[in-house]
C-alpha positions in Angstrom: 24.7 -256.5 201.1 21.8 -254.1 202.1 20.1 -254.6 198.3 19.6 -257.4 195.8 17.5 -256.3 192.5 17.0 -259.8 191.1 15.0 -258.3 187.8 13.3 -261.3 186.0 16.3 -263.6 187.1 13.5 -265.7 188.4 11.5 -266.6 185.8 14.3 -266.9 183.3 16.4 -269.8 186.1 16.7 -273.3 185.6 16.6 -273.7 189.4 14.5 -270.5 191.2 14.8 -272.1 194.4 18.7 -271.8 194.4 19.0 -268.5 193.1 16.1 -267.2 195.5 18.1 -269.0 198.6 21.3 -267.4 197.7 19.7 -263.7 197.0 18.7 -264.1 200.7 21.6 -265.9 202.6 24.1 -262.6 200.9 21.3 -260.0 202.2 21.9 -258.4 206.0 18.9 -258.1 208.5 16.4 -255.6 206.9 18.6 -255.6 203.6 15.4 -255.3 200.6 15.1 -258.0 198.4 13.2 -256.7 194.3 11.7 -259.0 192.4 10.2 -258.6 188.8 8.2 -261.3 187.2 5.6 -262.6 185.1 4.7 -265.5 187.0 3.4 -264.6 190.5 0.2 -263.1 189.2 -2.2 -266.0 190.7 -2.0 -266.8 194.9 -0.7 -269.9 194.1 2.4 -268.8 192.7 2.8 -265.5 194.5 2.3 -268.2 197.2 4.9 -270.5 196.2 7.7 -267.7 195.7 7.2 -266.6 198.9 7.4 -270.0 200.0 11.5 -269.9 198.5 12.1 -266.8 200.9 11.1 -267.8 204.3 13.7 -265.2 206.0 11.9 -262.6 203.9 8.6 -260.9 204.4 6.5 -259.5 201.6 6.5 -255.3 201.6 5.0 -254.2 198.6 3.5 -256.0 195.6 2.2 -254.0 192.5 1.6 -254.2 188.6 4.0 -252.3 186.5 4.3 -252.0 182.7 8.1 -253.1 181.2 9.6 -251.8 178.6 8.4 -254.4 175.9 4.6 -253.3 177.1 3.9 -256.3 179.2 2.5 -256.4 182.3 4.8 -257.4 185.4 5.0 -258.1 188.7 7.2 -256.0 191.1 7.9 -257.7 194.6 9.7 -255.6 197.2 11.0 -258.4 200.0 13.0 -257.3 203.4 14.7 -259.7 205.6 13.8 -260.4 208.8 16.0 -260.5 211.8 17.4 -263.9 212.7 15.2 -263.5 215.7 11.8 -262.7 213.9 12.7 -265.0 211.2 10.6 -268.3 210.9 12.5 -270.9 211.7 9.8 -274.1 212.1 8.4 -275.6 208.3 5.2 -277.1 207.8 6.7 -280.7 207.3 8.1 -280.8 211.2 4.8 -279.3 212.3 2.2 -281.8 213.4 -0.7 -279.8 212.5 -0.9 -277.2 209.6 -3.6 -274.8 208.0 -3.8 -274.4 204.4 -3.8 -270.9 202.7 -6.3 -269.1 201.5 -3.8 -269.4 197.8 -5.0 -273.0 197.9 -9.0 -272.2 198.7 -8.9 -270.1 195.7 -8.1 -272.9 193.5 -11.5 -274.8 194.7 -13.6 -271.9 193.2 -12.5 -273.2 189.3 -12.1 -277.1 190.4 -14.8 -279.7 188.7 -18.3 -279.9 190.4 -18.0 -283.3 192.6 -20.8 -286.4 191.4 -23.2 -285.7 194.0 -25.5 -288.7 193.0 -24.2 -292.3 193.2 -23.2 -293.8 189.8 -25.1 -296.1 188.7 -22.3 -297.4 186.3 -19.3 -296.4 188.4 -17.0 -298.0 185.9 -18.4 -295.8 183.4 -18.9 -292.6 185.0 -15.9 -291.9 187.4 -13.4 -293.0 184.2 -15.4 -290.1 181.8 -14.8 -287.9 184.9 -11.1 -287.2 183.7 -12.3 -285.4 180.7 -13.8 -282.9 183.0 -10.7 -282.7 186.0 -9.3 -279.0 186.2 -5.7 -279.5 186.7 -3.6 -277.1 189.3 -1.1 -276.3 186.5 -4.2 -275.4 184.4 -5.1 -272.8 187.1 -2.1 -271.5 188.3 1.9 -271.2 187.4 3.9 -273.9 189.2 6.9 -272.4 188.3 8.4 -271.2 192.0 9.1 -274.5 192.9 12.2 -276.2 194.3 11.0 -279.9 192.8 8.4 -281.5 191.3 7.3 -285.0 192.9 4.4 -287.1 192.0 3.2 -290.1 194.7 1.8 -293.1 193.1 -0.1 -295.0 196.0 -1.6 -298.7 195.1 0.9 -298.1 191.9 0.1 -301.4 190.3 2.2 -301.8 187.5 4.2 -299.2 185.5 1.3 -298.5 182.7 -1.4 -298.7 185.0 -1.4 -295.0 185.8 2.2 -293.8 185.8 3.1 -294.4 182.5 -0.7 -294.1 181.0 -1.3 -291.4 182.5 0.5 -289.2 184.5 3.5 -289.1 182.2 1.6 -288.8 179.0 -1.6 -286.5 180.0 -0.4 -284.3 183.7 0.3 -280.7 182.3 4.0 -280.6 184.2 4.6 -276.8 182.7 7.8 -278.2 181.3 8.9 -279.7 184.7 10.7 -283.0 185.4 9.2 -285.0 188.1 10.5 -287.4 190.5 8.1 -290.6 190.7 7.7 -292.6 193.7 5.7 -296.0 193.3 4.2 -297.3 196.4 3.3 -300.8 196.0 2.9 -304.0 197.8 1.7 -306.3 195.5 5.0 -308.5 194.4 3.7 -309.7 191.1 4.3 -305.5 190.0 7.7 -305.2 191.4 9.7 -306.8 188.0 7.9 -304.1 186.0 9.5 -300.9 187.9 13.4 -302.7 187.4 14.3 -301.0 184.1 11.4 -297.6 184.5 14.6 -294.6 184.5 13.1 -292.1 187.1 10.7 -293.8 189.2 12.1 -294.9 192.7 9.5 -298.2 194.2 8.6 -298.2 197.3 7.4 -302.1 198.0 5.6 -301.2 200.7 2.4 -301.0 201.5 1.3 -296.9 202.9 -0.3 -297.1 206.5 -0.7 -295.3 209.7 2.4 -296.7 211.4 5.5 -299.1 210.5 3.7 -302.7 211.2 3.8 -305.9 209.6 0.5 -306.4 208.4 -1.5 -309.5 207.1 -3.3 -308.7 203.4 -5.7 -310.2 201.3 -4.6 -311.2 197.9 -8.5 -311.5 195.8 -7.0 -313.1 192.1 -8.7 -315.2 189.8 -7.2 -318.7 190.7 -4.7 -319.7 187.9 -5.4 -316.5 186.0 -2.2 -314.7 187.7 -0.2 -314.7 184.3 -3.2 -313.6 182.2 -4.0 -311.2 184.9 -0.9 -310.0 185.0 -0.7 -308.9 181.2 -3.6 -307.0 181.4 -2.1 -304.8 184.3 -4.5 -306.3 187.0 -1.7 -308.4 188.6 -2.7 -311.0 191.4 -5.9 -309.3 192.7 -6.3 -305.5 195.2 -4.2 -305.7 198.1 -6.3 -304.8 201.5 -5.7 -305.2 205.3 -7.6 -308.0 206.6 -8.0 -307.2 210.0 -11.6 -308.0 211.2 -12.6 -308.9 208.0 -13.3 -312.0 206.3 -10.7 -313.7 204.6 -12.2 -315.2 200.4 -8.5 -314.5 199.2 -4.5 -315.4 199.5 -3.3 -313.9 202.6 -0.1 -312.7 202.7 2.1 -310.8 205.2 3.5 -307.3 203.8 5.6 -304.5 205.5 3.8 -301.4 206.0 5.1 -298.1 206.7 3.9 -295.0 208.1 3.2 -292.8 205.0 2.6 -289.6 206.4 5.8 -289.8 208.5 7.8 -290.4 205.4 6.1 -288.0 203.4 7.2 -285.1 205.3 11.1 -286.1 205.3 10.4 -286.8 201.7 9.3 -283.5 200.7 8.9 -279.6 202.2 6.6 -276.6 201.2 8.9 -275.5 199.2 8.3 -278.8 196.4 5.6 -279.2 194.2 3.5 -283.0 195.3 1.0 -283.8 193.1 -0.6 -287.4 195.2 -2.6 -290.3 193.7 -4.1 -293.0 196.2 -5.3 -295.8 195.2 -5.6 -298.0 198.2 -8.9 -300.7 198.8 -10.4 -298.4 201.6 -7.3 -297.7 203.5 -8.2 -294.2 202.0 -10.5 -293.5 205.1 -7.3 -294.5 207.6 -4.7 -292.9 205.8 -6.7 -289.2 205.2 -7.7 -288.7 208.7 -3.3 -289.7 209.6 -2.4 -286.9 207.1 -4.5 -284.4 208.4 -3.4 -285.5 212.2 0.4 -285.2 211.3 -0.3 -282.1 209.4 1.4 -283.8 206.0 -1.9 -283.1 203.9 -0.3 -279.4 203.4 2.8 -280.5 202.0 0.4 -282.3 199.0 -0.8 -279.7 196.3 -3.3 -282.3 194.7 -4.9 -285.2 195.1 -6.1 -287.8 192.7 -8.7 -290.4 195.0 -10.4 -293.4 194.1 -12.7 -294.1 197.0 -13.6 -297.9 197.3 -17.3 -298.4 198.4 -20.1 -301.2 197.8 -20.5 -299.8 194.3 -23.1 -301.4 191.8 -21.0 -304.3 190.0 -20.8 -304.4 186.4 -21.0 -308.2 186.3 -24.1 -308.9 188.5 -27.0 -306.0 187.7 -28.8 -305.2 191.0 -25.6 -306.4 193.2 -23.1 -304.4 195.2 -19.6 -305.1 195.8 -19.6 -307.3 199.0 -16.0 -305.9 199.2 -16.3 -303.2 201.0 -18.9 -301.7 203.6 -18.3 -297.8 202.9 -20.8 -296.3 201.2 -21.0 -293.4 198.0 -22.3 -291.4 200.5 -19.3 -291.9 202.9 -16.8 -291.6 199.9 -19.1 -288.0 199.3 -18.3 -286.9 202.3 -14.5 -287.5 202.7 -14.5 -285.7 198.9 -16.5 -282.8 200.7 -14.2 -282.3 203.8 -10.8 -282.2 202.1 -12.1 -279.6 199.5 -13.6 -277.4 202.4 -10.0 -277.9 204.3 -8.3 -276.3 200.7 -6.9 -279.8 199.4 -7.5 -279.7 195.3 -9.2 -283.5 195.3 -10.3 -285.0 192.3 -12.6 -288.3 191.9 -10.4 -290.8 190.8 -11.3 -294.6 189.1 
């Protein structure tokens, strides 16, 4: 057909995504595409739509009044010859560049704790109170699913079920949960979760076998357990000296699996959790170009914080510093990733 006027079939659908793919797969070459709608009115979400209609380019968007005395959004999309039309995705790309739709989401995120916590166990946990969620800024209705990316997932109440499913404003969306954990003593806990698929793995740069260090309170591993701390963090070991259990674990190559596990066109909210493997994996996702298939990003960076236990002491754990943590904050806000400061 040479014209589709969709109305606000959009915003009323169950499932956008299919009905925006089928108004473009029955339109010819240069056939126009008009869209009305209340929900593309941030960059985000005009963003996103856009995002359903990749044989389409945008001609015309404008404010118009409707009859109820609302305010609407009128899109005017023509498809593109099958020649013109884009036919790579940024999940096959190896590199990627995030849109200025996701930089203007920065401008209203929460400041970043310039100055090292001196009770990090304190400060970084009252830090929630002031996180500016993405579906607090924007509508994440244009989306063709919803995915959230639990990495260092501990057990199911740890942060799944104590937090994301009880406190993430999801718009009214159903998400898929994926649980990436490599810890054993968790597994049991995800056998009878409906919804969430585990991943007992644990996320690297490449598929390796890997030897980890298991730091538990000896004889604790029950008690431990019940309180949701399990056996003790899970690490790599590799040049480092060994004070725990060691235990081999498959690893996998996250970024590579992220991008056959989701598109653009999905909405990936991402939290990492993972003993300093943090500075590996970040650097692989910006490499593979699987950072701009993520629309937010909730990070606990490890470093040698002050410990609660011995006043004056650091974590002998880890050798990254706040500073370092700082900085890996800084550069994936000024490359457009919505990052928050995790505990």
């Amino acid at each position: 057909v040479d014209f589709v006027f969709a109305g606000r079939a959009l915003d009323s659908s169950r499932r956008p995504a299919d009905l925006a793919g089928e108004a473009a797969r029955i339109l010819r070459p240069e056939g126009h595409l008009v869209v009305l709608t209340s929900s593309a009115g941030d960059a985000y979400s005009l963003r996103s739509l856009q995002a359903l209609l990749p044989s389409l380019r945008l001609l015309r968007s404008r404010e118009i009044n409707s009859p109820d005395a609302s305010t609407l959004r009128e899109l005017v999309f023509q498809k593109l010859q099958p020649t013109t039309a884009s036919t790579s995705t940024e999940n096959s790309a190896s590199n990627c560049t995030i849109g200025d739709h996701k930089m203007q989401l920065l401008t209203h995120a929460e400041p970043l704790i310039e100055e090292e916590p001196l009770k990090p166990w304190l400060t970084l946990k009252r830090n929630i109170q002031n996180i500016k969620y993405l579906p607090e800024l924007a509508d994440i209705s244009f989306k063709r699913r919803y995915v959230y990316v639990d990495l260092g997932s501990r057990s199911y109440g740890s942060s799944i079920g104590s937090w994301f499913r009880k406190q993430y404003p999801k718009q009214n969306h159903t998400f898929e949960v994926f649980a990436i954990e490599a810890d054993p003593t968790f597994h049991p806990d995800y056998a009878t979760r409906k919804g969430v698929t585990l991943l007992p793995y644990a996320a690297w740069v490449k598929n390796d076998t890997l030897s980890f260090e298991i730091n538990g309170d000896p004889g604790k591993e029950d008690e431990a357990k019940a309180s949701g701390h399990g056996m003790g963090r899970i690490r790599p070991t590799a040049g480092k000296k060994m004070s725990g259990k060691v235990r081999s674990v498959q690893a996998f190559d996250f970024a590579e699996w992220l991008k056959q596990t989701v598109s653009e066109q999905d909405y990936v909210v991402m939290k990492m959790d993972v003993e300093g493997t943090e500075f590996d994996l970040i650097p692989r996702l910006f490499d593979t170009g699987a950072i701009c298939l993520v629309d937010e990003v909730f990070l606990e960076c490890h470093y040698n914080r002050w410990q609660r236990c011995c006043p004056g002491e650091r974590s002998p754990k880890y050798q990254n510093t706040y500073e370092e943590c700082l900085e890996l904050f800084s550069s994936l806000r000024e490359s457009g990733v919505l990052v928050h400061q995790w505990f």
